[in-house]
C-alpha positions as CSV (number, residue, x, y, z in Angstrom):
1,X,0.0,0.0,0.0
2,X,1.3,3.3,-1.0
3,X,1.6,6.3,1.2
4,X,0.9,10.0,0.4
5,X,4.0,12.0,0.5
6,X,4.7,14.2,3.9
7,X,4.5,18.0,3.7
8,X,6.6,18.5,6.3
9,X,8.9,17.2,8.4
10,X,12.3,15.3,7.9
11,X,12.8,13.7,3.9
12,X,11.6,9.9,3.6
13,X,12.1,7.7,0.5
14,X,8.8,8.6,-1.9
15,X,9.2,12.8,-1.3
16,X,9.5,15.1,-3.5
17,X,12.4,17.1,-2.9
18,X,13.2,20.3,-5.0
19,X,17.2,21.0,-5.4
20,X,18.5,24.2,-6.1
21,X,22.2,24.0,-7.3
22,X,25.2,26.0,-8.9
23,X,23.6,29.3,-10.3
24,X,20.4,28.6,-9.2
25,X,19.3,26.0,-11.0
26,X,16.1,23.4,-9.8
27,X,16.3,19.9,-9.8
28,X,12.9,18.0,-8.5
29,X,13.5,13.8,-7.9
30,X,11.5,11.6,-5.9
31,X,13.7,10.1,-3.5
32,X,14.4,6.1,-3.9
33,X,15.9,3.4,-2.2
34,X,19.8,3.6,-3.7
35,X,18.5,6.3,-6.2
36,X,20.9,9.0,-7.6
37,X,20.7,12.5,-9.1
38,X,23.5,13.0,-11.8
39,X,24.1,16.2,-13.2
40,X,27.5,17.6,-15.1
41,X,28.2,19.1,-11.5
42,X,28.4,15.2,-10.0
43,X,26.5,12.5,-8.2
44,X,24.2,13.6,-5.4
45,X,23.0,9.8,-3.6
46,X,19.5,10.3,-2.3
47,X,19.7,8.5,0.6
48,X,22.0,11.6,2.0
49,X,18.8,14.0,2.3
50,X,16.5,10.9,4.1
51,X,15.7,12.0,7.5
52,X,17.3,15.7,7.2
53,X,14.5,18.5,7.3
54,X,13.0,20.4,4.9
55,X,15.5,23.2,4.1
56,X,19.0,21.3,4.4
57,X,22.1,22.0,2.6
58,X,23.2,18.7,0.8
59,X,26.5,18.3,-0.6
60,X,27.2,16.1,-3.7
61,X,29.9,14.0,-5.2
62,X,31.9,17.4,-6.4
63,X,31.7,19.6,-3.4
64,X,28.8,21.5,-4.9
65,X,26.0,22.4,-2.7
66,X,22.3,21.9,-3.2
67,X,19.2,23.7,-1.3
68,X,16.7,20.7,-0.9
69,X,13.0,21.7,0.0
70,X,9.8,20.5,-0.7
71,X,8.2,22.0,-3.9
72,X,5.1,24.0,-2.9
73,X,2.0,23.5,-4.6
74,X,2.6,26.5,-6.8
75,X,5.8,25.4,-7.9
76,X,4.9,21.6,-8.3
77,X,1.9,22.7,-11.1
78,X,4.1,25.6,-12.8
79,X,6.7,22.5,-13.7
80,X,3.8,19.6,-14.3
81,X,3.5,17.8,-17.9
82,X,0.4,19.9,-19.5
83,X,-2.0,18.5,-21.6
84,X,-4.4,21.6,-21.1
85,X,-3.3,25.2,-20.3
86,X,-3.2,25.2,-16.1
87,X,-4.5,27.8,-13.7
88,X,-2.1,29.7,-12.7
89,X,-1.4,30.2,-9.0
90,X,-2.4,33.9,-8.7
91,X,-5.9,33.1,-10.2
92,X,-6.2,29.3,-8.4
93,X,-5.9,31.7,-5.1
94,X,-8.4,34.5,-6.4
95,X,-10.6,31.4,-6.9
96,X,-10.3,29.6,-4.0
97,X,-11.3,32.9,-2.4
98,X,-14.0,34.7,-5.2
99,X,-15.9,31.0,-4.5
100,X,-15.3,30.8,-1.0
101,X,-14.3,26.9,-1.1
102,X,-14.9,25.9,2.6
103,X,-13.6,22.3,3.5
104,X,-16.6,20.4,3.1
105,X,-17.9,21.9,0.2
106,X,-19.7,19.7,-2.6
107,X,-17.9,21.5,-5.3
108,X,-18.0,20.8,-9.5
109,X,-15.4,22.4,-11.7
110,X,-15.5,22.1,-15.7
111,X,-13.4,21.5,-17.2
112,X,-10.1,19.2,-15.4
113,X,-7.7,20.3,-17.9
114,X,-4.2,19.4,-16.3
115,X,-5.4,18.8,-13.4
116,X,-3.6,22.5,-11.7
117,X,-6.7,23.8,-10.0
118,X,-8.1,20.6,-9.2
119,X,-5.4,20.1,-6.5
120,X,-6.1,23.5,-5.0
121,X,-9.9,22.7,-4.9
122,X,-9.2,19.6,-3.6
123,X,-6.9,21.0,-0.7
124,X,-9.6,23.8,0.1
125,X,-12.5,20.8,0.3
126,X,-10.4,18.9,2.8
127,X,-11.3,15.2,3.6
128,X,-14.8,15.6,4.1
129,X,-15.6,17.1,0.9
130,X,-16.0,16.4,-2.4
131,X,-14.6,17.2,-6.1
132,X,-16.7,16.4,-9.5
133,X,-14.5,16.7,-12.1
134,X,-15.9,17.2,-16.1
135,X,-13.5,17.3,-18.7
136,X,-14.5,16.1,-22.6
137,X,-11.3,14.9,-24.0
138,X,-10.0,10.8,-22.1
139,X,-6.3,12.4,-22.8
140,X,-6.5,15.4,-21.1
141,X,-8.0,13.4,-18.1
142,X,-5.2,11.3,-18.1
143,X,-3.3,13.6,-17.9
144,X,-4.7,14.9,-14.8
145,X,-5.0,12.3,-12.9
146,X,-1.6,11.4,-13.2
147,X,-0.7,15.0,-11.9
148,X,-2.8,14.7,-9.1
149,X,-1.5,11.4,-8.2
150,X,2.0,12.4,-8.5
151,X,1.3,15.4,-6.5
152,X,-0.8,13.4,-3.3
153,X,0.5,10.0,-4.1
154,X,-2.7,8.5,-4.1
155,X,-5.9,9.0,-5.9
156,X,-7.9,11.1,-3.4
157,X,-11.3,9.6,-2.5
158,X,-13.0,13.1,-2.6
159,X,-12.2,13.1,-6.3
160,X,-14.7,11.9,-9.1
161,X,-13.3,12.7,-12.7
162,X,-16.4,12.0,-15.2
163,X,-15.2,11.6,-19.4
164,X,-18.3,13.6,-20.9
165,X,-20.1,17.0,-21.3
166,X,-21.6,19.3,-18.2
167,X,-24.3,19.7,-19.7
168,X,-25.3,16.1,-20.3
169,X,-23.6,14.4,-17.7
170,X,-24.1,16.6,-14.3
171,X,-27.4,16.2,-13.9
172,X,-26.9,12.1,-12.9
173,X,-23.4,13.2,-11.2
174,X,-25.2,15.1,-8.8
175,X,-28.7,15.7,-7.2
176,X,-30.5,18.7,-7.5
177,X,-29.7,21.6,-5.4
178,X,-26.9,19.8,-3.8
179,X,-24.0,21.8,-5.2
180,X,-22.3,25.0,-3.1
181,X,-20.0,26.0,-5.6
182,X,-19.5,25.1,-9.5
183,X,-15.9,26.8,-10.9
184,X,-16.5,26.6,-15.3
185,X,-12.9,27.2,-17.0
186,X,-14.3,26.8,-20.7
187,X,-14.4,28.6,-23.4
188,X,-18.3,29.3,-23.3
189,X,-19.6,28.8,-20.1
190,X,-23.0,30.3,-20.7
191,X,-23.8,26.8,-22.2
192,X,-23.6,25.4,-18.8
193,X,-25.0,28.1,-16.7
194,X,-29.0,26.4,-16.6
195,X,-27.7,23.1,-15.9
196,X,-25.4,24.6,-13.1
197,X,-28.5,26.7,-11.6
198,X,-29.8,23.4,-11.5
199,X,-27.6,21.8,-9.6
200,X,-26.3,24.8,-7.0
201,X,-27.8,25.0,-3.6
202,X,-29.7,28.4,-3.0
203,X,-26.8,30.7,-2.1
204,X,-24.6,28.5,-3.8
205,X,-21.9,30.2,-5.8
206,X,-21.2,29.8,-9.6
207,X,-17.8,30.9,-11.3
208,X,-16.6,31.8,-14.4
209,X,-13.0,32.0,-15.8
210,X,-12.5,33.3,-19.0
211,X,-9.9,34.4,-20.9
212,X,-11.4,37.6,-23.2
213,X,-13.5,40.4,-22.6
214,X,-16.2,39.3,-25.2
215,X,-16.5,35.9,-23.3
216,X,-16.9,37.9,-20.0
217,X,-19.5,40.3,-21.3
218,X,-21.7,37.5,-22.9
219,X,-21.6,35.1,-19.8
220,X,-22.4,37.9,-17.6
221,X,-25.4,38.9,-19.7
222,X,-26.3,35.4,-19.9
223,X,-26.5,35.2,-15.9
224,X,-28.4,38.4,-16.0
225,X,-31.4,37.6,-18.3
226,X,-31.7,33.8,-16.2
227,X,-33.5,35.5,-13.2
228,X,-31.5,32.9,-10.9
229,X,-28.6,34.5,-9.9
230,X,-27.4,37.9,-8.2
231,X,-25.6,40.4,-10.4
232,X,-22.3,39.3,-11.3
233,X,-19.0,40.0,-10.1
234,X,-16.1,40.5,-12.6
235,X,-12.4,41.2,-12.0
236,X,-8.8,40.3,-12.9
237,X,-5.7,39.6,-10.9
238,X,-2.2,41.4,-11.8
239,X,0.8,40.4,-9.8
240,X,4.2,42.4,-10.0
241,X,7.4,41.0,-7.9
242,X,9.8,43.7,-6.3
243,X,13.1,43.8,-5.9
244,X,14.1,44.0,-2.4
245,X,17.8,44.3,-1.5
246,X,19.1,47.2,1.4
247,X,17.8,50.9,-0.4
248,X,17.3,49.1,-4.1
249,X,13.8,48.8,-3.9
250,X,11.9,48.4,-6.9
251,X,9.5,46.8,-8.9
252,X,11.0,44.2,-11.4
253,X,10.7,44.6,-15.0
254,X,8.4,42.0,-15.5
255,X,5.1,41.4,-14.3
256,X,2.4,38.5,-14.4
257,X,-0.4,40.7,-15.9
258,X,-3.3,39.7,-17.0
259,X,-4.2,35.8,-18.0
260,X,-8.5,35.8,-17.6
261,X,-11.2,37.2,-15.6
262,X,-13.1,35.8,-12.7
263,X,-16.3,36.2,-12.5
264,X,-19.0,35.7,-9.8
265,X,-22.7,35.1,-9.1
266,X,-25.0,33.5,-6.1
267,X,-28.0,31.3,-6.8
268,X,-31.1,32.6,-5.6
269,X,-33.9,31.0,-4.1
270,X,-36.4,29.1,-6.2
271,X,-39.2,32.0,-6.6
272,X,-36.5,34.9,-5.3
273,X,-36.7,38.0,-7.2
274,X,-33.5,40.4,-6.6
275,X,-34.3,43.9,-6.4
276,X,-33.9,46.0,-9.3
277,X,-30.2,47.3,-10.1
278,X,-30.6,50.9,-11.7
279,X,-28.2,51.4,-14.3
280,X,-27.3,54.2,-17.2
281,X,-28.0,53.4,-20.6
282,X,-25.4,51.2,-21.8
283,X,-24.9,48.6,-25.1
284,X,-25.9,45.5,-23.7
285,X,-27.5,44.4,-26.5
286,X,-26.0,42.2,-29.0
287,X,-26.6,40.8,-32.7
288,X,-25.9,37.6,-34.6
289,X,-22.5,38.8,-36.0
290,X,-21.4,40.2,-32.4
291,X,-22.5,36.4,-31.1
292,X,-20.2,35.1,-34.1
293,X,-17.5,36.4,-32.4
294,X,-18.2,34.9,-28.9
295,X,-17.6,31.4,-30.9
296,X,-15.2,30.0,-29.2
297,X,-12.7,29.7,-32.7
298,X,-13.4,32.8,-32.3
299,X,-11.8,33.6,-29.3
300,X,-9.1,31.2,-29.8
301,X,-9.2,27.5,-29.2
302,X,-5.6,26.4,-28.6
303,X,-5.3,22.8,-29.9
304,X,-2.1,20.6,-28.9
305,X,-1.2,17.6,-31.3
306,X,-1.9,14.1,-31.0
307,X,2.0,13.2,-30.9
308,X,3.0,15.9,-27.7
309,X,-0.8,15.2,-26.0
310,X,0.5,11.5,-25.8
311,X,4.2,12.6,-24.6
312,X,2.6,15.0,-21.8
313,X,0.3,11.7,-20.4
314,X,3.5,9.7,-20.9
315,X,5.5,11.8,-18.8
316,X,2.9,12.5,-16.3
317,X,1.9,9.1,-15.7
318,X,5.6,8.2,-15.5
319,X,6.0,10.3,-12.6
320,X,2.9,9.2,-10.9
321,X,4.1,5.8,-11.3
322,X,7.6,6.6,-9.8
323,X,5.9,8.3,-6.3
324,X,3.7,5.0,-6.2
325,X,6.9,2.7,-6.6
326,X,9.1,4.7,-4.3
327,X,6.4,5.0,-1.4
328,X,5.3,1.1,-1.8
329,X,9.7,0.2,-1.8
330,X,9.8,2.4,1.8
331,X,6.7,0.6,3.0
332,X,7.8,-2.8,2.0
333,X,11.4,-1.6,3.8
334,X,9.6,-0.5,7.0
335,X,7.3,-3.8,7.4
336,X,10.7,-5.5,6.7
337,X,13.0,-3.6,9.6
338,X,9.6,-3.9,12.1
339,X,10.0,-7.0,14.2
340,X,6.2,-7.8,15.3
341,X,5.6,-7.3,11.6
């Protein structure tokens, strides 16, 4: 029986261990019975950085030294094999806290992608909650899974990953009204909005994340002219780093600007009717051609090919496989050393 990797604590055979070397570059292994890291800077043996604590300074073959730490969540899914485009951290965070996901929660997220902000979902649900899971493309799933697996070491209970369309397959995922938050990352998620009224407990929360302003303004009409929600909520999140060392303070030259928009709405109660919102005159109307370019080639469909789909499930299942076979080897060791066993 495997076990899931410690996030703290001293290293044990089946961690992940994140090495920072010579000029700062990162080096994440899973730490095996007799394994070694070999680099053109020389041999580092694993079993040198079992039972040392997080944030030890390892020395390998050469002399060189090597910062070993656990990779944070955030770094673990900016490194993972992709089959889809991830969410990155600074929005995963805006919509862990935009949806308010309690541990708990029943939540439903469309669609998986690579799997990068079903592991924050599944962290904020904790052990008593659960995770449906709707992606359309078997490749992309695989894909997923494996990251989530590598990431946990297990398959988390909490987490059901259905094959299929929202629209067609949520209603026998989940009862009615049973829902408190559903998170849609798709290129038009006003296709799902009815079914996700549907399933959403009254007060429940429903969430958009889109990529381009005419996606954003034709959801949030959508939500409007339903009657079932409140008035949406849109914003975007722009991080920029500083530079911090004695009196050069700065802000760097680069910046993570913008990569989509959240938006937000809360299910109201069967029957509810929100009080008007008065508003000035604006264009909220729209025509056939301005729907045209809502489409969602329109707005950009990224495809990846067959060949490097296939080489991203390959390399994540490989690495899921390699945290399974490392924890099961320590396990096996353990039962081994134990007496009474």
């Amino acid at each position: 029986m495997s076990e899931t990797p410690h996030l703290s604590g001293p290293f044990r055979v089946g961690d992940r261990v994140q090495l920072t070397g010579p000029k700062g570059r990162l080096h994440t292994i899973t730490l095996r019975e007799n394994g070694e890291l070999h680099t053109h800077n020389g041999v580092l043996k694993h079993e040198i950085l079992v039972g040392e604590p997080d944030g030890s300074v390892v020395t390998n073959s050469s002399g060189h030294e090597y910062l070993a730490l656990r990779p944070l969540l955030r770094d673990f899914v900016m490194s993972m094999p992709r089959g889809a485009a991830i969410v990155y951290p600074k929005d995963a965070a805006q919509i862990l806290a935009a949806a308010d996901i309690f541990p708990g929660a029943t939540v439903v997220e469309a669609g998986v992608g690579s799997g990068a902000l079903s592991l924050w979902l599944l962290r904020a649900i904790g052990p008593s909650g659960r995770l449906v899971s709707f992606e359309r493309r078997e490749e992309f799933a695989d894909v997923a899974r494996a990251n989530v697996e590598t990431f946990l070491g297990v398959a988390p209970p909490t987490w059901d990953v259905v094959v299929g369309d929202l629209v067609e397959s949520l209603p026998d995922a989940v009862a009615p009204a049973s829902v408190d938050r559903v998170v849609l990352d798709m290129l038009a998620p006003w296709e799902c909005i009815d079914v996700a009224a549907d399933a959403l407990t009254p007060g429940g929360v429903v969430l958009c994340y889109v990529a381009t302003a005419t996606q954003l303004s034709r959801v949030a009409e959508y939500i409007r002219n339903t009657g079932l929600f409140t008035d949406p909520d849109a914003s975007e999140t722009m991080v920029r780093g500083w530079h911090v060392e004695g009196l050069a303070v700065r802000p760097d030259h680069r910046m993570v600007a913008h990569t989509g928009f959240l938006l937000t709405a809360r299910r109201l109660a069967p029957g509810a009717v929100p009080p008007e919102v008065k508003r000035r005159a604006s264009k909220s109307s729209y025509g056939d051609e301005d729907v045209e370019l809502w489409t969602p080639g329109a707005v950009g469909d990224r495809e990846i090919t067959d060949k490097n789909l296939r080489k991203r499930i390959r390399e994540a299942q490989k690495a899921a496989a390699g945290v399974k076979q490392s924890a099961d080897a320590s396990t096996g060791a353990a039962e081994s050393a134990d007496p009474t066993a």
